[in-house]
MILUM-743626 format. One record per residue (C-alpha): x, y, z. Coordinates in steps of 0.001 Angstrom, whole numbers, plus 524288, in hexadecimal, padded with zeros to 5 digits. Layout:
! residues N
{{X, Y, Z}}
...
//
This chain:
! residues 350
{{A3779, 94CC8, E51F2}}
{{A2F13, 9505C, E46B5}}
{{A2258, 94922, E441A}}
{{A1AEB, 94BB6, E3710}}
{{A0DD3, 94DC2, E36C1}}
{{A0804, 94402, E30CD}}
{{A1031, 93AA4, E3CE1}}
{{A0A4D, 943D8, E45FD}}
{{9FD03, 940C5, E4131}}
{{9FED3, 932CA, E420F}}
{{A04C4, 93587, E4ED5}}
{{9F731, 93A42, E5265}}
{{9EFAE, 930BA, E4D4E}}
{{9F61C, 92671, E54FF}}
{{9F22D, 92F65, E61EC}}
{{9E579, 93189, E5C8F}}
{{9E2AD, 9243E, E5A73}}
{{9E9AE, 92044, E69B4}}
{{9E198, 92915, E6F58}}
{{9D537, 92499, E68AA}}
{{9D79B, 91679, E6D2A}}
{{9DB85, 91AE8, E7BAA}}
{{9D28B, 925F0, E7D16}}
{{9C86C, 91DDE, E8707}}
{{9CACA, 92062, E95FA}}
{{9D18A, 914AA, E9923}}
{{9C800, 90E82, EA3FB}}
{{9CCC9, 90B4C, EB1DE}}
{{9CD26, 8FF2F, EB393}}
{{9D1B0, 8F79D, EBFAF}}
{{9D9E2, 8ECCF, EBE74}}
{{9D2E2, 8E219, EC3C6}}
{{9DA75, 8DA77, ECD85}}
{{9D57B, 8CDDB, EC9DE}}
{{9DF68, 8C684, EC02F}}
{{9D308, 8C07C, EB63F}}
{{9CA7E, 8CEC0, EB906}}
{{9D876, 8D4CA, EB3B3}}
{{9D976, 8CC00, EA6BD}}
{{9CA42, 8CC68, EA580}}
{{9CB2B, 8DD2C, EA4E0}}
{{9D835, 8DC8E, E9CAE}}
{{9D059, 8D32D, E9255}}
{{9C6F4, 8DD9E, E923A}}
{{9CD7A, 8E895, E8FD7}}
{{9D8D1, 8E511, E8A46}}
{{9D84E, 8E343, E79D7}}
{{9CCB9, 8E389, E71A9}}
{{9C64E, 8D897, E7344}}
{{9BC8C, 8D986, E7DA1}}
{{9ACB2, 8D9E8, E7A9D}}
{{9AB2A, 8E96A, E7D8C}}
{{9B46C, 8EADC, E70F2}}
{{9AFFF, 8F2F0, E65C0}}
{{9B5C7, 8F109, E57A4}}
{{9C165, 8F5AC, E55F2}}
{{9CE2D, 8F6C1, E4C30}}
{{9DC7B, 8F507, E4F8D}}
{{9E87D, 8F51D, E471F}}
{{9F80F, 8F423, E4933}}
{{A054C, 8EEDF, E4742}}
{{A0B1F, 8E242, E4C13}}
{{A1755, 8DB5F, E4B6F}}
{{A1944, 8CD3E, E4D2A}}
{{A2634, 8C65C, E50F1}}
{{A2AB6, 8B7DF, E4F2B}}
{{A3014, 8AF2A, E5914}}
{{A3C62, 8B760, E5989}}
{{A3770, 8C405, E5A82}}
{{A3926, 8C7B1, E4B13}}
{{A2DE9, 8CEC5, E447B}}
{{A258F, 8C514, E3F42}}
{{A1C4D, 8CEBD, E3A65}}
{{A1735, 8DA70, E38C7}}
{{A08C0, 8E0CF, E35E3}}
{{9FC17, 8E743, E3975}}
{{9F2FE, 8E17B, E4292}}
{{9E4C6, 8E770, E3EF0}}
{{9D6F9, 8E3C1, E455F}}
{{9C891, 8E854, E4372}}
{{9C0C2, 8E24A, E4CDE}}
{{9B34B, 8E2C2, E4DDB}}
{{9AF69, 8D62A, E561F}}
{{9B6D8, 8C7ED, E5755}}
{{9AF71, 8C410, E4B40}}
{{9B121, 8CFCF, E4271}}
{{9BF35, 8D605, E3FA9}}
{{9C9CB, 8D7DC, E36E6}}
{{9D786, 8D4BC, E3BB6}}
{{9E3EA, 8D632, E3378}}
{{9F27A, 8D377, E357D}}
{{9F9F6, 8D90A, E2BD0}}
{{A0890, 8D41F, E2CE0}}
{{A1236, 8D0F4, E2091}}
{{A1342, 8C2F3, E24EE}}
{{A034C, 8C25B, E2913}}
{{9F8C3, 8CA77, E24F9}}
{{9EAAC, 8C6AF, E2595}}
{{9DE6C, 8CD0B, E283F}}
{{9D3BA, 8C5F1, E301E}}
{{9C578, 8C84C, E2ECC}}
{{9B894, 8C483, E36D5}}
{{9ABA6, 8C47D, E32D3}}
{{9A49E, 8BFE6, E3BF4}}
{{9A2DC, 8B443, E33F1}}
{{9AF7B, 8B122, E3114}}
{{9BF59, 8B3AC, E3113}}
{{9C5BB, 8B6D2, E243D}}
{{9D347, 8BA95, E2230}}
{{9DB6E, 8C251, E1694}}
{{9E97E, 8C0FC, E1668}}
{{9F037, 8B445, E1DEC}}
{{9E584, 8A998, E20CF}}
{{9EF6F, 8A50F, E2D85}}
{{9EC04, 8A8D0, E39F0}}
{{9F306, 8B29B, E3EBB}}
{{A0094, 8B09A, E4646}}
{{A0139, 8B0E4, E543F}}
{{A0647, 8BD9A, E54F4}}
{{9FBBF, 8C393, E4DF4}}
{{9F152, 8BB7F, E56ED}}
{{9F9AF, 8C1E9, E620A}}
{{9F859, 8CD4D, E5EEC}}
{{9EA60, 8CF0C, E5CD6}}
{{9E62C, 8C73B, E692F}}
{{9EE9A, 8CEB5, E719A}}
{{9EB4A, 8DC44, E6ECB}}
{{9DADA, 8D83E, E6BFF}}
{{9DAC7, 8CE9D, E7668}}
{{9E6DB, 8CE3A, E7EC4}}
{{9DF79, 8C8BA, E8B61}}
{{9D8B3, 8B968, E8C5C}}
{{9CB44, 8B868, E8F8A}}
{{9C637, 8B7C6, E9B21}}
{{9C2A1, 8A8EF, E987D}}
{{9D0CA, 8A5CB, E9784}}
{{9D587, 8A9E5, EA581}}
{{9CF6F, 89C95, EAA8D}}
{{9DCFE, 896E6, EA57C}}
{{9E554, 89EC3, EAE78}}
{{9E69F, 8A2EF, EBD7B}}
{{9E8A0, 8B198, EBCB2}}
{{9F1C1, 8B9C7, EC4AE}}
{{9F0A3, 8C948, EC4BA}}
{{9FE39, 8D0AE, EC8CA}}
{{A039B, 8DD09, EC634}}
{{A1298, 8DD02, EBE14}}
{{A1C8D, 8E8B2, EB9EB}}
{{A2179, 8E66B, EACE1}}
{{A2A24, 8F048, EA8C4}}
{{A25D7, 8FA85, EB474}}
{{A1966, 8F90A, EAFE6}}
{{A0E93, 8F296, EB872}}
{{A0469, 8E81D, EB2C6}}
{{9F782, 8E1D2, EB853}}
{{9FAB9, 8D31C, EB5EE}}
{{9F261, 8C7B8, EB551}}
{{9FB60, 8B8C6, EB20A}}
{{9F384, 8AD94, EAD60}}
{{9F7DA, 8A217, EB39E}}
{{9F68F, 893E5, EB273}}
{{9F9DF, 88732, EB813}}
{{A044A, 87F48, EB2FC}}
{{A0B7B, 8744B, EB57E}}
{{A0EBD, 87259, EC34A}}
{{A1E5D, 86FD5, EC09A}}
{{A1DFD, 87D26, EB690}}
{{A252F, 8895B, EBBCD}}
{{A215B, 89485, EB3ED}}
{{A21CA, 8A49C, EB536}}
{{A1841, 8AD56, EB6F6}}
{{A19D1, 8B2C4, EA9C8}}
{{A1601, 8A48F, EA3C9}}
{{A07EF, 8A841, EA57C}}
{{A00C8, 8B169, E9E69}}
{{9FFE1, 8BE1F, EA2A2}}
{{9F619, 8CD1D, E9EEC}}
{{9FD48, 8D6C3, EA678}}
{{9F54A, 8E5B4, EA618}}
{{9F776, 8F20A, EA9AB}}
{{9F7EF, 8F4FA, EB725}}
{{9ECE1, 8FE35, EB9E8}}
{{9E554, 8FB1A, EAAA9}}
{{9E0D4, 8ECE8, EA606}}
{{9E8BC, 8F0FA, E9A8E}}
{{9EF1F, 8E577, E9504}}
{{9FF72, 8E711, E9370}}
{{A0515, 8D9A1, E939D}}
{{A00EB, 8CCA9, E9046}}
{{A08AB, 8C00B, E9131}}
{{A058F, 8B245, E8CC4}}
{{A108F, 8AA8A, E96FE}}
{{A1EB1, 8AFEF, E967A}}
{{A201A, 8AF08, E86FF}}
{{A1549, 8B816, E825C}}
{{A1423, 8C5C2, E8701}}
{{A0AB1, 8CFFC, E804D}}
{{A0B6C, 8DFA2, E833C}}
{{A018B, 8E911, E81A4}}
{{A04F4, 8F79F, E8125}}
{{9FF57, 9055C, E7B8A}}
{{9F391, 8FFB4, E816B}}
{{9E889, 90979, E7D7C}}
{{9D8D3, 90901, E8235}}
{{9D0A6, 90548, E74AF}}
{{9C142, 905E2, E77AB}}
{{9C492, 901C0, E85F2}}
{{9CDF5, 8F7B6, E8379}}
{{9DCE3, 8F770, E83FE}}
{{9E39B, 8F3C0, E77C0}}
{{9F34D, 8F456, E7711}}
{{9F856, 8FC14, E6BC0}}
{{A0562, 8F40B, E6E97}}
{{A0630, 8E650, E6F19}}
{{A1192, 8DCC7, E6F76}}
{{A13D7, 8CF2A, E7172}}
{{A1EBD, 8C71B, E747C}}
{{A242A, 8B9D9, E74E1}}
{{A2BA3, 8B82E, E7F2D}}
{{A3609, 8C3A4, E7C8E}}
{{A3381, 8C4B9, E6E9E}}
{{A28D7, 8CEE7, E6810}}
{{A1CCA, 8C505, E6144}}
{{A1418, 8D0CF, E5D93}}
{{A145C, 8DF90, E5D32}}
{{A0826, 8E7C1, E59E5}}
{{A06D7, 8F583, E5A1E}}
{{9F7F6, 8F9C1, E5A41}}
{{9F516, 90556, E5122}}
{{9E4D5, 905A4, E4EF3}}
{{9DE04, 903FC, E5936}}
{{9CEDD, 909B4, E5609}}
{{9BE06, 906F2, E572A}}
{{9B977, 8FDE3, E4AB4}}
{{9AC03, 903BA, E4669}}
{{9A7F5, 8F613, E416F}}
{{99D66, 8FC1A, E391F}}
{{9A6B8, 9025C, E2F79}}
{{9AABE, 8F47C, E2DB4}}
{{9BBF5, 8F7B4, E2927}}
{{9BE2D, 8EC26, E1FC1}}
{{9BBA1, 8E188, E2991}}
{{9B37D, 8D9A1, E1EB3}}
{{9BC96, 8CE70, E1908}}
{{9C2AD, 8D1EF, E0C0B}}
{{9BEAA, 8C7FA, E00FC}}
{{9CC55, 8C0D9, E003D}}
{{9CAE2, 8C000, E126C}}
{{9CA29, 8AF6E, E12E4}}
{{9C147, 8A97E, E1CF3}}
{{9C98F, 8A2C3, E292F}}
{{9C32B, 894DC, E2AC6}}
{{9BFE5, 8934D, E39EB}}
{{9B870, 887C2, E371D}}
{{9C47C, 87FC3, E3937}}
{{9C1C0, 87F41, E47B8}}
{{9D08C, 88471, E4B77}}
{{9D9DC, 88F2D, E468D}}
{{9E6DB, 88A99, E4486}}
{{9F2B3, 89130, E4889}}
{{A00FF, 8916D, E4707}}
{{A092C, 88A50, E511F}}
{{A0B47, 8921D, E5D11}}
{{A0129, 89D7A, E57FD}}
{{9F8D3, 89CFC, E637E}}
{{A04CA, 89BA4, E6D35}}
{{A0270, 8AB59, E70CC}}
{{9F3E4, 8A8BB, E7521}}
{{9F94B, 89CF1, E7EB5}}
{{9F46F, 8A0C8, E8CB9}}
{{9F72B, 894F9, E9333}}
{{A0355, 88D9D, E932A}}
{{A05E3, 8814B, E9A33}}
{{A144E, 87C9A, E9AA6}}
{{A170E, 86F5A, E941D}}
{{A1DC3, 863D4, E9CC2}}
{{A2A40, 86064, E9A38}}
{{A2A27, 850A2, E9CA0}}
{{A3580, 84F08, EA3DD}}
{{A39F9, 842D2, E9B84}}
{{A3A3D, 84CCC, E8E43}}
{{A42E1, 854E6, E96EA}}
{{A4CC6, 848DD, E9BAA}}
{{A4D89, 8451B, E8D48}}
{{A5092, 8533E, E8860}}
{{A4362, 853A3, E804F}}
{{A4172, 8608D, E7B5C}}
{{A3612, 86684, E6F65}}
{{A2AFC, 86C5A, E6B4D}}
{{A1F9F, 865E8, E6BCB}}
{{A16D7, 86AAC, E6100}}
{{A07D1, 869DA, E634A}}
{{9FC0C, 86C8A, E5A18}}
{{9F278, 8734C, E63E9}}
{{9E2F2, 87652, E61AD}}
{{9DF09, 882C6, E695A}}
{{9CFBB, 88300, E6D87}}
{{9C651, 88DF4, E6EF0}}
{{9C963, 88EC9, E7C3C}}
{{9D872, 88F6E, E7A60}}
{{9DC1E, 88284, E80F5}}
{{9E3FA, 87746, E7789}}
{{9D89C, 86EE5, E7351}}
{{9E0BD, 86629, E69EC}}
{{9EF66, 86349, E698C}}
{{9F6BA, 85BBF, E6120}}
{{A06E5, 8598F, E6245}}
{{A0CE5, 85CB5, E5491}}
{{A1C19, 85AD7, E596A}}
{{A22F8, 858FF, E639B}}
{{A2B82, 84E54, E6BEF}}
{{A2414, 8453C, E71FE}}
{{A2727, 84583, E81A0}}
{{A23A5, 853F3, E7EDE}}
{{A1604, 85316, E774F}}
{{A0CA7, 84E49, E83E6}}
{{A10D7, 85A14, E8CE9}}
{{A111F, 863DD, E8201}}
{{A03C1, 86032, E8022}}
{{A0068, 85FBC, E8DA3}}
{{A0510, 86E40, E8F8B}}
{{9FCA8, 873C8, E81F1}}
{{9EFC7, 86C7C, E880C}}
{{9F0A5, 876FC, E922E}}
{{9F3EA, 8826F, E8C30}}
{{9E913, 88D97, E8871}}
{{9E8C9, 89651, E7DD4}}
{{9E035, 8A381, E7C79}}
{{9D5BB, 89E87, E737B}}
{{9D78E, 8A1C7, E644D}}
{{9CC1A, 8AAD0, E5F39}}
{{9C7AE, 8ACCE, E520D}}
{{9BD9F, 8B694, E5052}}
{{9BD05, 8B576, E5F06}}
{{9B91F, 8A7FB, E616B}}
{{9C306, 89F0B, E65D3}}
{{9CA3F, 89525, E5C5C}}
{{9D05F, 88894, E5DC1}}
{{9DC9A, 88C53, E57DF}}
{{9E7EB, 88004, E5383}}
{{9F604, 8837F, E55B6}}
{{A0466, 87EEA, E5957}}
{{A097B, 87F57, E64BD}}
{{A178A, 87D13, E697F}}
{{A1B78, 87596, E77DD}}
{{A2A1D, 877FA, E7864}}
{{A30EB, 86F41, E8158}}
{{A403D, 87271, E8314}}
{{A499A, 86FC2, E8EC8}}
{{A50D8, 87CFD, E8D56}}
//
């Protein structure tokens, strides 16, 4: 095979730039034996998102699939970060492209005013800040164990939780961080048995790990693929067109809650509790979806809900089972936001 030289060089560039973001000695660590110590480490040193992190720039491609696995979209994902209160972050697909900008005394956008899809807020929270704070372990009862997946051997930690006493359920309901084996390098993330996220071409980025490769699914079907391309230090003072451009609007967060569209913060659902069936829907062949309006608080737990839809014998334990459910809180600019959405309580006899 033949390569030109001008492929060669970009050949080399790409190594140049690998080895630049995995040059560090990548420290020995041990893996902690204790399930919370485990998760607590893996927060730490997993993403970019931790308080020892220095400004930095990423940029690369993602593609985002529909329900049944068709592109949806396609685009670059770009970030310059300098602190939770001053960045630029851009999406920049055919069917959404907006750029995001903070001040540090405000949020203004150019392009779409929406928020962005729940892909796109997938995406960026899984590869910046794929583990929950420590805060957020309180819901669960951890368990660490050690799995093969494809002859390859993981440090796992599940996050259980009670349910229902009559409720059966697998392991792989619960969440689960699985890492690898002798690293707290973070490989595999699932939210219950329907979302799974991977992380691969991991590389060390000013002491952190930071997967070049990063897929999610939905059950069997691909939600998002991202390819990361730029991966380098920010030197904030050179300040690279972070400012707002004159036509950037200002996002109104005086409203006291973002809004979202139904089912968009489904992905960042942690906690799931099982609805009851009442046995008289079942007898009388009652089957739906019961369709509830549901206000999110700061700390990620249902605050309001109100039923939109739904049939009637089914409303009461729909609503019983959303009252317990727990979200990872919604940040904007990095405080948490009450955040309005839809949610979805399907009850079926199948």
């Amino acid at each position: 095979m033949t390569i030109s030289r001008r492929c060669l060089s970009a050949l080399i560039l790409i190594q140049m730039s690998l080895l630049t973001a995995t040059s560090q000695d990548v420290p020995t660590v041990p893996m902690p034996k204790d399930p919370a110590a485990l998760l607590s480490l893996g927060h730490d040193k997993n993403g970019l998102n931790s308080s020892d992190v220095k400004p930095w720039h990423i940029r690369g491609n993602y593609t985002f699939y529909d329900s049944d696995g068709k592109v949806e979209d396609k685009g670059v994902y770009e970030e310059w970060w300098i602190s939770e209160k001053q960045y630029k972050r851009s999406f920049s697909g055919t069917n959404f492209a907006q750029a995001e900008f903070a001040t540090g005394d405000g949020l203004f956008r150019t392009g779409s005013q929406a928020m962005p899809s729940a892909s796109a807020m997938m995406l960026r929270t899984n590869l910046i800040q794929p583990l929950l704070e420590n805060d957020l372990l309180k819901e669960f009862k951890l368990k660490q164990h050690n799995e093969s997946i494809k002859r390859e051997k993981y440090d796992c930690v599940t996050l259980n939780y009670p349910l229902r006493a009559n409720v059966s359920v697998p392991d792989s309901f619960f969440p689960k961080s699985c890492f690898d084996a002798a690293q707290p390098i973070l490989r595999i993330n699932t939210l219950g048995s329907y979302v799974q996220i991977l992380y691969n071409q991991v590389i060390l980025f000013q002491g952190h790990y930071l997967a070049r490769e990063l897929q999610v699914y939905f059950g069997n079907k691909p939600k998002v693929d991202f390819t990361l391309d730029v991966v380098e230090p920010l030197n904030e003072t050179l300040n690279p067109g972070l400012a707002p451009p004159p036509e950037a609007l200002p996002v109104d967060l005086s409203k006291g809650a973002i809004s979202l569209s139904a089912g968009g913060v489904v992905p960042f659902l942690i906690r799931h509790e099982v609805p009851e069936y009442p046995a008289s829907a079942k007898e009388r062949n009652i089957q739906g979806t019961v369709v509830i309006q549901v206000s999110i608080g700061k700390d990620g737990h249902p605050a309001t809900l109100d039923v939109i839809s739904g049939p009637t014998e089914l409303r009461e334990p729909a609503l019983d089972a959303v009252r317990q459910w727990v979200y990872r809180p919604f940040e904007v600019m990095g405080d948490p936001t009450v955040v309005n959405t839809i949610v979805n309580v399907i009850f079926t006899m199948g």
